[in-house]
LORO-186411 format. One record per residue (C-alpha): x, z, y. Coordinates in steps of 0.1 Angstrom, whole numbers, plus 5000, padded with zeros to 4 digits. Each point is the difference from the previous one (the first is absolute). Layout:
residues N
XZY;...
END
This chain:
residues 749
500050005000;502850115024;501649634993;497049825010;499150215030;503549925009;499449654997;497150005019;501650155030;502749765000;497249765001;498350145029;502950105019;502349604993;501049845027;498049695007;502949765014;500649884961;496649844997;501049675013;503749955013;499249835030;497750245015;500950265024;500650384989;497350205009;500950385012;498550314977;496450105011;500350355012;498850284982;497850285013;501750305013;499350374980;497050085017;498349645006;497349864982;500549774972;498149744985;498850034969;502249774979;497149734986;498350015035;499049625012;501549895036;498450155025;498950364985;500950285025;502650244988;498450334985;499950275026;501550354997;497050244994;499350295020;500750334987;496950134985;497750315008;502250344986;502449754984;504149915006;500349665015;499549704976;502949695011;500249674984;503949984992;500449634976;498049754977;498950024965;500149734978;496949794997;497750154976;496150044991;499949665016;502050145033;497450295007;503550244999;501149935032;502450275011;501750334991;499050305025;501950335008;498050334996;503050254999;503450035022;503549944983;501850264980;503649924991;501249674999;497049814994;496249935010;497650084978;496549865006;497050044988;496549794998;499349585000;498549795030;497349784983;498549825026;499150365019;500050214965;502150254990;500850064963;502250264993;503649874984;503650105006;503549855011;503150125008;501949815021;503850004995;502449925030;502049685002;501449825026;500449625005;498249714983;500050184968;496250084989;498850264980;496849944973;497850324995;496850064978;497150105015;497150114976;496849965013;497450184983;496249895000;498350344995;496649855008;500049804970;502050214982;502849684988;503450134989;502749965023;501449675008;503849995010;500349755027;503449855024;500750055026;502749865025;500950235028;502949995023;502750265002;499949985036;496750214996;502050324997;501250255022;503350245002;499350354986;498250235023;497649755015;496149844990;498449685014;499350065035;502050345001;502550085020;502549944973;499449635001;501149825029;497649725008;497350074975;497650245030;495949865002;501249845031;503349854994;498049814971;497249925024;503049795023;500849874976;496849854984;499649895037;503149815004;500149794967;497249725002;500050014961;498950304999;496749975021;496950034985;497749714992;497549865021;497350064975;501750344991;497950324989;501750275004;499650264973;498150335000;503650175003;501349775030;500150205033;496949885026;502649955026;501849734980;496749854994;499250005039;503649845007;499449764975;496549925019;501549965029;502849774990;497849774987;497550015032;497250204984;497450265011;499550314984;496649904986;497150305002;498850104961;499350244978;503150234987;498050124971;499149684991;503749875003;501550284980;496949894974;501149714999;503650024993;499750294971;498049694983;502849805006;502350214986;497650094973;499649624989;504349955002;500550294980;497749924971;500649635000;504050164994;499150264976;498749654977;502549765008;502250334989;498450024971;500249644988;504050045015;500650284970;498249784976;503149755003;503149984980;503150205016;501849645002;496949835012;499850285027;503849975014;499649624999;496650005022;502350275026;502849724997;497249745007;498750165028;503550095019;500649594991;497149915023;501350255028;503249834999;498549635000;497450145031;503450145016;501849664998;496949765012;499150255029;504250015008;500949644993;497649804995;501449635008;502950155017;501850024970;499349654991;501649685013;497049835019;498649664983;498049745007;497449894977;498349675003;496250015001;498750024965;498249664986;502849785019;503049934987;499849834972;497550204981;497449695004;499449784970;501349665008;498849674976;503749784989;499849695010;501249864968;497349924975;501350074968;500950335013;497250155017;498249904966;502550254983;499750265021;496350014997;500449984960;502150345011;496850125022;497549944971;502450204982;499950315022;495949925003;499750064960;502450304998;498050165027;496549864989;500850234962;501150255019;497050065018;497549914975;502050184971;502350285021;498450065039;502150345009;502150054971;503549975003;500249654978;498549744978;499850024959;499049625004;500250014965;497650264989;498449965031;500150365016;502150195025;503550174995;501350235016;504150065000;501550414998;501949865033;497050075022;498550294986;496450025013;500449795026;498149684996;499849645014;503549864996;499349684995;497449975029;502850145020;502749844987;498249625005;499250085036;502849775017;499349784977;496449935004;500849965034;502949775005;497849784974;497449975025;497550214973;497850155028;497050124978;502550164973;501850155029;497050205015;498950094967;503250164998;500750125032;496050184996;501250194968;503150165013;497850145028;497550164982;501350064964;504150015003;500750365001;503150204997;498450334999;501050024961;501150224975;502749734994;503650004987;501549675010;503249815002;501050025034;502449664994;496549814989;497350175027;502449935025;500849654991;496749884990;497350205021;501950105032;501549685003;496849804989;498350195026;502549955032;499749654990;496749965004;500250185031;502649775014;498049674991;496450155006;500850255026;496950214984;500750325007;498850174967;502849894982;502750175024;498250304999;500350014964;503249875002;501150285020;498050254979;501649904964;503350035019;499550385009;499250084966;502849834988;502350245020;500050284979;502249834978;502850015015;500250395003;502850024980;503550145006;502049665008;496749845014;500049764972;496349954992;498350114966;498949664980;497050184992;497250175025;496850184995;498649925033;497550314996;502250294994;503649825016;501550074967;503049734992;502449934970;501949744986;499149764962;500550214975;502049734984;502949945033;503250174998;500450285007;496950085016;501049735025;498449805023;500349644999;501949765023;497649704997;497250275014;501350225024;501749715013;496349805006;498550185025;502249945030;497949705015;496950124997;500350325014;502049865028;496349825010;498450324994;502150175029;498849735021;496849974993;500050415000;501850105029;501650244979;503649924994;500250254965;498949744981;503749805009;501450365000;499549994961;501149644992;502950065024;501450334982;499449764967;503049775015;502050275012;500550184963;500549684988;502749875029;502150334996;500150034958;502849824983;499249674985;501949954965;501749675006;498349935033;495850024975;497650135003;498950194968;496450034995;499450404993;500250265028;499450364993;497450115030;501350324999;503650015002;500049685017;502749814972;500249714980;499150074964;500549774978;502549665012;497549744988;499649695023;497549745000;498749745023;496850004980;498050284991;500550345016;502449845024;498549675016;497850075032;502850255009;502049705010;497149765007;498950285029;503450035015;500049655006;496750025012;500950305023;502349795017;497549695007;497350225007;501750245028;500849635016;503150024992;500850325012;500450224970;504049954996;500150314976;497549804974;501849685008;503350164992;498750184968;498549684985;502849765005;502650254986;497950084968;499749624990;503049965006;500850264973;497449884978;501449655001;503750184991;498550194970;496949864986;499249645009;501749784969;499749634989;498949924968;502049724981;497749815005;500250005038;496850285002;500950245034;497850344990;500150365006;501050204978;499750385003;502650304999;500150264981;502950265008;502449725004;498649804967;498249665004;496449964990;499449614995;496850015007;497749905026;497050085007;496549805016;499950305031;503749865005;499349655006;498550125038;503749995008;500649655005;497250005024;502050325018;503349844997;499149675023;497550235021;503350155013;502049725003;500049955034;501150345011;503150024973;503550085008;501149625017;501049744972;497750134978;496749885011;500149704979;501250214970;496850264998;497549685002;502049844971;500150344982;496250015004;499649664988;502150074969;497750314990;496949795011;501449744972;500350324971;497050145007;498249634995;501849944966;498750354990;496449855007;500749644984;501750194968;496550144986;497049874986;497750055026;502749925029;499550405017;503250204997;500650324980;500250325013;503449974995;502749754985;503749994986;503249885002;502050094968;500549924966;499649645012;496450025013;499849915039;497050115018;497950084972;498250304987;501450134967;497550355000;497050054994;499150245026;501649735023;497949744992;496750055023;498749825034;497850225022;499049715021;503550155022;500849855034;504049995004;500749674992;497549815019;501350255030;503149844996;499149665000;497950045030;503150155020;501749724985;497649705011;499850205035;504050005008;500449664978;496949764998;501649894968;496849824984;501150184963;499050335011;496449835008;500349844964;501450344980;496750205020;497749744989;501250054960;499350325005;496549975017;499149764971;501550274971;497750245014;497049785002;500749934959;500850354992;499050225019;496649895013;496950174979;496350015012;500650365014;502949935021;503749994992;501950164978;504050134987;501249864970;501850224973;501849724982;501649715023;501349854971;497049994975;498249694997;496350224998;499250185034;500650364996;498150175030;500650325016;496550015014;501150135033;499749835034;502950145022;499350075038;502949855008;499149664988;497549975025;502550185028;502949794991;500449754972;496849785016;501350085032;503549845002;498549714973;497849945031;502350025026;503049774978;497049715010;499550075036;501649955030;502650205017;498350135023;497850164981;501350405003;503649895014;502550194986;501650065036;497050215008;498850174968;501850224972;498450004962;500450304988;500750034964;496249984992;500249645024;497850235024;500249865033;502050265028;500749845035;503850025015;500450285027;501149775028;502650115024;499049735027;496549955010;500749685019;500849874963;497250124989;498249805027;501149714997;499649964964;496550085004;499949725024;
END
């Protein structure tokens, strides 16, 4: 417990400057002096600071001296001070809930500096007679006093009724509210300043009435705490710390939007939304339009099954006819609605669109007992949704965009920052496969999240969401690379490689692909991502990229210093990556990535042209004479995957060599005579057999990407530029934060 509150101060008390390296530091917000009010810690902007109660009736004076940590849904709002020091501490008794006193205790110990001292503070319900819950609280050391003095005795400088009474005057943030009440313990004098601050008469009413109406105030906030108490010691001990952890997470991300906000980011200009490029444009050449609407109808029958067969489950059994629903998601539904978005719109299908756009608003919820994969959410729903956003510009889907992402954020309370791959976006609860090394995270995940929430700061205002991507980079910039790699498992908690396995496919390949894209994205700003991507291909083309006697250029992958020959279908995105960079390499070298990518463009085809059914395996070979062929089993399968048609439509983009329109077409004709059943499409088990051998499971990303860069192989250019947009590794659309609005301007022109 002590380690995590630990961890949480260090979160509250970081120093913004790191969240985005251009942006200004900001200085510390001050904290309140001994005898100032403080806001409770959970309290929305605006709320006034809780005011220090007047001594009761035959009582000893009652002062509110720190915070509590949030708790019975914030009702415990501060720690109050019924008896004077005695040796070298404060002890104090009772609990401030929103004007209640419940009897606890606390003994303060004295510190000095930033260092912060955690007490417990049992809070005992008597009315409804629950047993005692222990909860945390934070308080500063600076709430003590040298031996022989109280608060607001003559033994503590400073800390007098009307020394604090200065001071609340002379720090703005400590005024009261507008639409403050003060308490039945605040002093009527306060309460008459406060009147006459804000220009208001002292209105004529009834004080028995008034005093009536505040005991049923306090009544109603008292039981309404007693249950939420009650339902609080119901919980698990872990699920209790992690909703305390939660809680002190959203104080922190309210602390850096109401601080920052867009100071901390670079300004950028985005271009209107519906302009550039994101208009459906008819080719002018006959034979091809007629292919890309063979590609349309395609995308018209995956998403007519869906609907009739699937409407709100996750995917397609187009086989069986029925919905599926993938562990990945949990109980969150509608990832292939979401995930087709951008599609449906760039192919100009308006009615499908609205349908779509109709059930996120009133059935795509997030408010689910779910365990997810962060890696797959993030990829597939918060990047489906800003996409939408950024063609559309209908607001639902940033909000939800922007409310996924805040869920998402309790995975990265971990010690290095390096996010859980697993979330229960109920309880905050993270952890890693069972199966990954080590209890590790993965490379290939952690490392997928950067462009997405980089849009989610923007389209926020709150710069935390960069904060955690940019932390990502940081660990990763500072480890030691084994022979300049990357390996794919990181331990989240000590912040170390743990196992030297390499691979460019899976868990390794949008790590790469994202750096890149960082680079293009920040409009070419981002020389830390540009400087991280070119020097890991240029290790991966020392240590894994081979030739095959044959003349075959693949990828193999590395294992501890040990070749793999083996490569899988997730690799083959990297020929599209390698000529995507081209243009920004080291000089000399431009014309060597876009052959590189040509010459894995080439492999990947022959992987395709090799089976049956002319789809690639999972994954193919290069030893014991086979080339770029699946000896396994397991290795065998096509799940309708995206990676090679990414690569040829890079390829056609930065080339317009007509075979990458010829090698798309083979495959758009393989997955018409394959693929295609009555209910939809579906993966094939056996790529290789001569008898279809179906899966029975219509991926989302079919629809988000595989249909998508078939369809945009046959149309023009200008049809989603690549200067202006980014696909992230789901091919969902993001925008590039322009530095220069005139540029901006005159491309819209």
């Amino acid at each position: 417990m002590a380690s995590a509150e630990g961890q949480t101060a260090r979160l509250l008390a970081a120093s913004p400057a790191r969240l985005v390296p251009q942006g200004p530091r900001l200085p510390p917000s001050p904290r309140p002096g001994p005898r100032e009010a403080a806001l409770p810690v959970n309290s929305p902007p605006g709320t006034a600071p809780l005011p220090a109660s007047a001594p009761p009736p035959g009582g000893p004076e009652r002062r509110v001296i720190g915070p509590v940590a949030p708790s019975l849904s914030g009702r415990v709002t501060a720690l109050v001070s019924d008896r004077p020091e005695t040796g070298s501490g404060v002890s104090a008794r009772g609990a401030a809930v929103e004007g209640v006193a419940l009897p606890c205790s606390l003994r303060l110990a004295r510190g000095s500096g930033l260092q912060r001292e955690v007490c417990r503070a049992r809070v005992v319900c008597q009315r409804s007679r629950l047993r005692e819950k222990t909860l945390r609280g934070v308080v500063s050391p600076g709430d003590t006093c040298s031996p022989g003095g109280g608060f607001g005795r003559p033994g503590c400088p400073g800390r007098s009724p009307a020394a604090a009474d200065a001071r609340r005057r002379r720090s703005p943030a400590l005024q009261p509210a507008a639409d403050h009440k003060p308490g039945p313990g605040a002093r009527a004098e306060d309460a008459a300043e406060g009147r006459a601050r804000r220009g208001e008469e002292d209105a004529p009413g009834d004080p028995a009435a008034s005093l009536e109406d505040n005991l049923a105030r306090i009544r109603e906030n008292h039981e309404r705490a007693l249950r939420e108490a009650k339902e609080t010691l119901q919980k698990l001990p872990e699920e209790i710390q992690r909703d305390i952890l939660m809680e002190k997470e959203k104080v922190a991300q309210d602390q850096l939007s109401n601080r920052a906000g867009f100071r901390r980011l670079p300004p950028v200009y985005l271009a209107p939304v519906n302009t550039i490029g994101a208009i459906d444009r008819e080719p002018a050449d006959a034979a091809i339009r007629e292919k890309r609407e063979k590609i349309k109808e395609m995308m018209k029958h995956a998403w007519k099954n869906y609907k009739r067969y699937a409407w709100g489950k996750n995917e397609l059994k187009p086989v069986s006819k029925g919905g599926h629903s993938s562990s990945l998601f949990g109980n969150i539904q509608g990832a292939t609605i979401v995930d087709a978005l951008d599609t449906l719109f760039i192919m100009n299908m308006k009615d499908e669109f609205e349908e779509a756009q109709a059930w996120v608003e009133e059935n795509l919820n997030f408010n689910v007992n779910a365990e997810v994969s962060v890696f797959e959410v993030n990829i597939r729903f918060v990047g489906g949704l800003i996409s939408a956003y950024y063609l559309s510009g209908a607001e639902i889907f940033r909000k939800k965009a922007v409310e996924l992402g805040v869920k998402l954020l309790p995975a990265f309370q971990t010690p290095s920052g390096i996010p859980w791959a697993l979330l229960n976006i109920k309880s905050g609860i993270g952890r890693n496969w069972p199966w990954a090394s080590g209890g590790s995270s993965i490379l290939a995940e952690f490392g997928t999240l950067h462009l997405e929430f980089m849009h989610l700061s923007y389209l926020s205002g709150n710069p935390i969401f960069a904060d955690k991507v940019m932390n990502i980079r940081t660990v990763l910039n500072n480890l030691e690379k084994p022979e300049g790699l990357y390996p794919n498992y990181l331990n989240p908690n000590s912040g170390q490689w743990a196992q030297y396995h390499v691979s460019v496919g899976g868990l390794g390949d949008s790590f790469y692909e994202y750096l890149l894209k960082a680079w293009l994205m920040s409009d070419k700003t981002d020389l830390q991502a540009k400087k991280m991507y070119f020097d890991a291909i240029k290790a991966i083309e020392t240590h894994l990229i081979r030739k095959s006697r044959n003349g075959l250029t693949y990828i193999a992958e590395w294992k501890g210093g040990l070749l793999e020959h083996k490569m899988g279908h997730l690799t083959c995105f990297a020929g599209g990556m390698f000529a995507l960079g081209a243009d920004d390499a080291p000089e000399g070298m431009t014309q060597h990535y876009l052959q590189l990518g040509a010459e894995i463009a080439r492999t990947c085809h022959e992987s395709y042209n090799r089976t049956f059914v002319k789809l690639g395996p999972e994954a193919f070979r290069f030893d014991g004479g086979v080339e770029a062929i699946a000896t396994r089993q397991n290795e065998k399968y096509y799940i309708l995957r995206p990676e090679v048609v990414e690569t040829y439509m890079y390829m056609w983009r930065l080339t317009h060599d007509p075979k990458y329109r010829k090698w798309a077409w083979e495959a758009v004709e393989a997955l018409e005579k394959h693929c295609r059943v009555k209910g939809g499409y579906s993966g094939l088990r056996d790529v290789y057999f001569t008898k279809e051998s179906y899966d029975d499971v219509q991926q989302s990303f079919f629809l988000a990407e595989t249909l998508k860069y078939l369809y945009l192989i046959f149309s023009d250019d200008d049809l989603l530029p690549l200067e202006h947009w980014i696909f992230n590794t789901e091919a969902h659309l993001l925008p590039v934060l322009s530095r220069n609005l005139k540029k901006v301007e005159d491309d819209e022109k």
